[in-house]
C-alpha positions as CSV (number, residue, x, y, z in Angstrom):
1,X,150.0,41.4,72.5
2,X,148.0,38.2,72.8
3,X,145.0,40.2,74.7
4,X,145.0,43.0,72.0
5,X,144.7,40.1,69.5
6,X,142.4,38.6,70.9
7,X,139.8,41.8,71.1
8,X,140.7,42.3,67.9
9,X,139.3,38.7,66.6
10,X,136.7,38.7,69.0
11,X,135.6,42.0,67.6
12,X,135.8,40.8,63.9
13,X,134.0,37.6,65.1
14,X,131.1,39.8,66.4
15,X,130.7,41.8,63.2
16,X,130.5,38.7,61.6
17,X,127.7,37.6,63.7
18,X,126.2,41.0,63.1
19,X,126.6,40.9,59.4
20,X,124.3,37.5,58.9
21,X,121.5,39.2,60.1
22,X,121.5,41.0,56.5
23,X,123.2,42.9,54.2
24,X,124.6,46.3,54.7
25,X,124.1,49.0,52.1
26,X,126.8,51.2,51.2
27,X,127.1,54.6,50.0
28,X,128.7,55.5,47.5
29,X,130.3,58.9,47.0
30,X,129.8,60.8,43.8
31,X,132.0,63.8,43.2
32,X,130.7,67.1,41.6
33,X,132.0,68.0,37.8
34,X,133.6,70.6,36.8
35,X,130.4,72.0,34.9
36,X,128.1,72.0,37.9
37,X,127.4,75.8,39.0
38,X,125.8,77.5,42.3
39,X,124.9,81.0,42.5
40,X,125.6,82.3,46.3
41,X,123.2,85.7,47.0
42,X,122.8,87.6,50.4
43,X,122.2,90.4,52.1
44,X,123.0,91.4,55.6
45,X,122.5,94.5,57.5
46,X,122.9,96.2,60.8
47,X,120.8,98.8,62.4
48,X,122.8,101.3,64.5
49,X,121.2,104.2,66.9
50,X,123.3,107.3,68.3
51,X,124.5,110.8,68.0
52,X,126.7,113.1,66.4
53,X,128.2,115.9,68.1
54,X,131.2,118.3,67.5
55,X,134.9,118.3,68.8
56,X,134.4,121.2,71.3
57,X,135.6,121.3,74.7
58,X,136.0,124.8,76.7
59,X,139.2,123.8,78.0
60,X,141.0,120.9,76.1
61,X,139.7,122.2,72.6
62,X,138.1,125.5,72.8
63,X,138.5,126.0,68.9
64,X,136.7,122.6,68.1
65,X,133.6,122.2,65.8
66,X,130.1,122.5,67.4
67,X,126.7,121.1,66.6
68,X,123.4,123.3,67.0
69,X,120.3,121.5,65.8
70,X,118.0,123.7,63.2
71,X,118.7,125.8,60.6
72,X,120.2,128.7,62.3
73,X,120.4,130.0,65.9
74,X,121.4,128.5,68.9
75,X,124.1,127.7,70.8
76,X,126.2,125.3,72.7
77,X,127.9,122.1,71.1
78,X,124.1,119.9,71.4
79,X,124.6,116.1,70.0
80,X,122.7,115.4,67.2
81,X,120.6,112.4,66.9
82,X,121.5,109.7,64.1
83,X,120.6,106.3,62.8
84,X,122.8,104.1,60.5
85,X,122.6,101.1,59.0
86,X,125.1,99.3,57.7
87,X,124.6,97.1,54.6
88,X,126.2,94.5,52.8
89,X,124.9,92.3,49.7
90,X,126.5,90.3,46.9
91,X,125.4,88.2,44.2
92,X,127.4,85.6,42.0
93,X,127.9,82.3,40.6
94,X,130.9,79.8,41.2
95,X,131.7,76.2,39.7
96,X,131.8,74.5,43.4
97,X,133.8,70.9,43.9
98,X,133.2,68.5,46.4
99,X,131.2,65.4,46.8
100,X,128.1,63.8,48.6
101,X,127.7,59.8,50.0
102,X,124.3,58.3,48.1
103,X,122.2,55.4,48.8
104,X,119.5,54.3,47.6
105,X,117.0,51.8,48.8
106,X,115.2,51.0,45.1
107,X,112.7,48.6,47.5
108,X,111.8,50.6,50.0
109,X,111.8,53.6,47.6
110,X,114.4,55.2,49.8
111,X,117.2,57.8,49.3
112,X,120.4,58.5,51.6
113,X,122.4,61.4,51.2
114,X,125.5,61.6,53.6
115,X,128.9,63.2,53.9
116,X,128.1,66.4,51.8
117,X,130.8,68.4,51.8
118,X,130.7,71.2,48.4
119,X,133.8,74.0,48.9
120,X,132.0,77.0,47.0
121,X,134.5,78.9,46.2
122,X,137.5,76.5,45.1
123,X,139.2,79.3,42.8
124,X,137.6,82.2,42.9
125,X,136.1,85.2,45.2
126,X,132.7,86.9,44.7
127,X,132.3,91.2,45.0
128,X,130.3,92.4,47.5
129,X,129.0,95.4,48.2
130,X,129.4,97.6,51.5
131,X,127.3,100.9,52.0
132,X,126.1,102.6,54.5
133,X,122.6,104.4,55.1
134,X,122.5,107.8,57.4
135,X,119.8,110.1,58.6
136,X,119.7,112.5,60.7
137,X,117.8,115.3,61.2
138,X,119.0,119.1,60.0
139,X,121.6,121.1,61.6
140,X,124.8,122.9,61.7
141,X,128.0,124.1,63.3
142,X,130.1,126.7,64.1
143,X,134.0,126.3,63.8
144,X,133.6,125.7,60.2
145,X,130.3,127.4,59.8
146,X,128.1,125.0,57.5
147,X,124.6,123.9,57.3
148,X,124.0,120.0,56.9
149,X,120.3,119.3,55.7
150,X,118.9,116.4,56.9
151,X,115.6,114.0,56.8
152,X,116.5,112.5,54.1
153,X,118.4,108.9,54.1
154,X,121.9,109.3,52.2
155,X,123.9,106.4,51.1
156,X,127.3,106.3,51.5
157,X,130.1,103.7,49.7
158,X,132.6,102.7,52.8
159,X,134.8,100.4,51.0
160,X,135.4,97.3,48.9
161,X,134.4,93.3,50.1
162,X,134.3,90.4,48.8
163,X,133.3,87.3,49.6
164,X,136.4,84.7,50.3
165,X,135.3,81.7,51.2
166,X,132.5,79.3,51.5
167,X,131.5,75.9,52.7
168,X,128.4,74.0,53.0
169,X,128.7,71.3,54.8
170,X,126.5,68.4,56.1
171,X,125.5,68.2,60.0
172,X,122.6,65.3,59.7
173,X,121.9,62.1,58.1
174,X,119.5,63.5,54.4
175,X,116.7,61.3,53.7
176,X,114.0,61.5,51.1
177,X,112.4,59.1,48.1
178,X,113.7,57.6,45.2
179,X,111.3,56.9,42.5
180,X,111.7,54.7,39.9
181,X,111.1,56.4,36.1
182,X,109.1,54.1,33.9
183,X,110.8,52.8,31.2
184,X,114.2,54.2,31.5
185,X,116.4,51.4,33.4
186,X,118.2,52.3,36.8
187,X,116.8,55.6,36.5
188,X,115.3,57.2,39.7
189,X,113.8,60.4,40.4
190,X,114.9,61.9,44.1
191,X,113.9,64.3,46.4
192,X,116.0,64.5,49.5
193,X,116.3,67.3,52.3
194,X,119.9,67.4,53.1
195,X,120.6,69.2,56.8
196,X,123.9,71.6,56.5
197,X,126.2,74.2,57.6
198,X,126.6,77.5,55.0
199,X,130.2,78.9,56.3
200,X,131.0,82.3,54.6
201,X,133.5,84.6,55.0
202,X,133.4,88.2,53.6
203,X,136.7,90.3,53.8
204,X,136.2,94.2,53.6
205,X,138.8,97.0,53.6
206,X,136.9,99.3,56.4
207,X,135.8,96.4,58.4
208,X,138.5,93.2,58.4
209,X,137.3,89.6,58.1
210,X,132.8,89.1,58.6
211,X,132.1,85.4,59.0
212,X,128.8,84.3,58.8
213,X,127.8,80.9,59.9
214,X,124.1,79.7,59.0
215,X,122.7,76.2,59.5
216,X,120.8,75.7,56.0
217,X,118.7,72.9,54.6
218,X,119.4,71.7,51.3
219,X,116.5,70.9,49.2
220,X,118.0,68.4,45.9
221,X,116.0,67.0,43.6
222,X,117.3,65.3,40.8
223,X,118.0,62.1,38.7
224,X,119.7,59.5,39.5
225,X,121.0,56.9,36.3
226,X,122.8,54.0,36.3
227,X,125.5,53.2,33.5
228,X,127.7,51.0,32.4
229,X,130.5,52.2,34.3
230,X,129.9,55.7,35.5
231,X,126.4,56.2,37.6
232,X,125.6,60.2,37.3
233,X,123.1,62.4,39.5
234,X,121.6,65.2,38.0
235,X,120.4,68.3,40.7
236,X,119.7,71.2,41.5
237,X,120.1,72.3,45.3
238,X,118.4,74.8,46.6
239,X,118.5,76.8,50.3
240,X,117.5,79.8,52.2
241,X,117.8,81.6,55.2
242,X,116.7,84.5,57.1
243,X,116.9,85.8,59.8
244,X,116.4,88.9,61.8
245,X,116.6,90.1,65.8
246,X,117.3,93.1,68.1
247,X,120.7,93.3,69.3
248,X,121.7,93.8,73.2
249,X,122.4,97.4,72.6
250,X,125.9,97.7,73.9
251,X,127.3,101.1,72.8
252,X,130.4,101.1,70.4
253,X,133.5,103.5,71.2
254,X,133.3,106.7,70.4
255,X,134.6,107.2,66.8
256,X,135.9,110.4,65.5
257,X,134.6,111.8,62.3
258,X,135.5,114.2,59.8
259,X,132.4,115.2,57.7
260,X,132.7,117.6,54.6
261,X,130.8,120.7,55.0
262,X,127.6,121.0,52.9
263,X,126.8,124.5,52.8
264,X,129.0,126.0,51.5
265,X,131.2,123.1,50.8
266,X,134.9,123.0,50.8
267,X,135.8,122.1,54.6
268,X,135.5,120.0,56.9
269,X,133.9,119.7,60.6
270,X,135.5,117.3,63.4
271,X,133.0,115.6,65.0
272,X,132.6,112.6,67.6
273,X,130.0,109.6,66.6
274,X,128.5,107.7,69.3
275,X,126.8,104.2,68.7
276,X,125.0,101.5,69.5
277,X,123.9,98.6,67.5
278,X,120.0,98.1,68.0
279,X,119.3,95.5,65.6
280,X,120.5,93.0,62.8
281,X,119.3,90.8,59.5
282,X,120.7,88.6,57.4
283,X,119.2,86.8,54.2
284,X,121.1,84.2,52.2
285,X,120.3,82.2,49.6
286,X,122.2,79.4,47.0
287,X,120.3,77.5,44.0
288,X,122.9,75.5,42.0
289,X,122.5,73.1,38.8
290,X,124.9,70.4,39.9
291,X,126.1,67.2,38.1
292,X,128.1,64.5,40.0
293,X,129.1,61.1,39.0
294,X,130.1,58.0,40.8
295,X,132.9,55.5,39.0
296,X,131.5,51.8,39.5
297,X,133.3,50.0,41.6
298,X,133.0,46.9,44.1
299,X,131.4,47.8,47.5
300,X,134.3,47.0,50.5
301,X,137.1,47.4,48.2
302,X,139.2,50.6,50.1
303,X,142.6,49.9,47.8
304,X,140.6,50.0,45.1
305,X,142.7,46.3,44.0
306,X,138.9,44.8,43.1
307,X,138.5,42.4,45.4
308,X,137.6,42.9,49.1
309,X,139.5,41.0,51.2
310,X,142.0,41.1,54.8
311,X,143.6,44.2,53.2
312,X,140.7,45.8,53.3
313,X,139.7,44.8,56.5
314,X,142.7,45.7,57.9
315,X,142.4,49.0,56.2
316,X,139.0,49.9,58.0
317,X,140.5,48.7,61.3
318,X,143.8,51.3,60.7
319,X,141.4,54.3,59.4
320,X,139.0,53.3,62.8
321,X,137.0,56.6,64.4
322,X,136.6,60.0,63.0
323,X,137.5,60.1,59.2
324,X,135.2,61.8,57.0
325,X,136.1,61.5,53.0
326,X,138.7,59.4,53.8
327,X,138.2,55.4,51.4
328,X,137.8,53.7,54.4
329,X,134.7,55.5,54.8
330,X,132.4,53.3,53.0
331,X,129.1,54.2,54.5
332,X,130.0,58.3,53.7
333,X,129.0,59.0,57.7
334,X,132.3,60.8,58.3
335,X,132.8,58.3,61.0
336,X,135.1,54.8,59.9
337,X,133.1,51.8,62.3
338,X,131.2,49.1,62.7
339,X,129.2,49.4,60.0
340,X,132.5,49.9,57.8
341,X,133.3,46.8,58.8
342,X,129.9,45.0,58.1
343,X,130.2,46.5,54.3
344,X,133.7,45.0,53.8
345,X,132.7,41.5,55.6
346,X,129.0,41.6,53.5
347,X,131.1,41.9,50.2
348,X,133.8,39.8,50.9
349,X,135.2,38.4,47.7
350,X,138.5,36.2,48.9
């Protein structure tokens, strides 16, 4: 017991030291209002190659549906080459919560963002739409008879989505400038680039649960005022990505298909679709008009008792390691540390 307490002064001593070489700034974290609104667009899309081909089989199904290419003539059940794409896109606004760490450094002309962590989606879900895009070329079967014209894309609703969930979350320390407005008081224009992680997750009848992960930059500009109790920041936040590749091309299961008959209409051919993804894109974008505000309070003071004292020391040393949001968390790094410490010891009050 005597050795633990003695790291434990000798580690308090050393912040100490630490903490006379200057002060240490601390961020303070301002929550988003209730009024602040992001709009969340995207689009993704995957290109699929393959074939279509009828049912038959001379021994196992001998009355199946077969698939001659042309208009008429022919014979023999001949796969039919395909593409489709699969497309999804959506296109709403939300009233995110959440909150962001912010320091600024009014003589260097210096602005820290930290600890951003906006939920999107707090109480509601966004539609999304889910089609798919086929084309193929013309041809026709036997077992129903039917001619299916082709060379022409056709679109084709598969089902209802929505999206379900979203986060953006920061992954790297945001820095940018702070620039003092003339003749407005504790007023300062920023401009910080704010590194992040865009989690979405897009829930579809014919396909289950589609995340999408996307590492995003987060461009906020803003003002920044200082009141007499309540400091507000003033944004907009803005984001994009895209992105687009071939796939590996490994095939998909055969899937079995019926397909109405075109001419005449009124039946319907069993067919088998074979498929292999070939390539895939995805574009997302957010642009929000956000308000947060920061209650004034003294910097160190965890229980919020206003003073900074032991208790508060103590509370830093209990919260110690990972701990992101949490009071103890003075500096907004996600992480409760030294530097924790040097905040509570640099505003020490009794």
């Amino acid at each position: 017991m005597r050795v633990r307490g003695n790291l434990v002064f000798g580690w308090i001593a050393g912040s100490v030291a630490i903490s006379l070489l200057g002060p240490v700034a601390s961020a303070a974290p301002y929550d988003l209002t209730p009024e602040s609104t992001l709009t969340l667009a995207g689009t993704t899309s995957t290109d699929l190659e393959g074939t279509l081909i009828g049912n038959y089989d001379a021994e196992s199904n001998p009355d199946g549906t077969q698939t001659i290419p042309g208009v008429w003539g022919g014979s023999g059940n001949t796969p039919i080459p395909m593409s489709l794409t699969l497309s999804m896109g959506f296109d709403d606004a939300s009233n995110p919560d959440g909150l962001l760490h912010l320091e600024i450094d009014d003589e260097l002309g210096v602005a820290h963002i930290n600890g951003l962590a906006w939920n999107v989606l707090p109480e509601t879900v966004l539609p999304a739409e889910l089609t798919a895009t086929i084309l193929y070329e013309t041809f026709h079967t036997v077992s129903p008879e039917s001619l299916y014209p082709g060379g022409t894309p056709v679109d084709i609703p598969i089902g209802e989505a929505s999206v379900t969930a979203c986060t953006i979350t920061q992954t790297a320390p945001g820095i940018g400038t702070a620039t003092a407005v003339d003749d407005i008081p504790g007023a300062h224009d920023l401009i910080v680039a704010v590194p992040t992680l865009l989690d979405v997750t897009v829930t579809t009848e014919a396909l289950g649960v589609l995340p999408l992960q996307m590492p995003i930059v987060l461009n906020v500009e803003g003002r920044h005022q200082i009141g007499d109790a309540t400091n507000m920041l003033t944004m907009t936040a803005s984001a994009s990505f895209d992105e687009s590749g071939d796939l590996p091309g490994e095939p998909l299961p055969t899937m079995p298909v019926d397909l109405p008959t075109v001419i005449p209409p009124g039946q319907t051919a069993s067919l088998l679709l074979d498929l292999t993804p070939t390539a895939a894109a995805t574009s997302v974008s957010v642009d929000g008009d956000m308000t947060a505000t920061h209650m004034q309070g003294i910097p160190g003071d965890v229980n919020g008792d206003g003073t900074v004292n032991t208790d508060d020391l103590l509370a830093v040393i209990a919260a110690y390691g990972p701990c992101g949001g949490c009071p103890a968390d003075l500096d907004g790094d996600g992480i409760v540390g030294v530097t924790d410490i040097l905040i509570v010891i640099d505003h020490w009050t009794i």
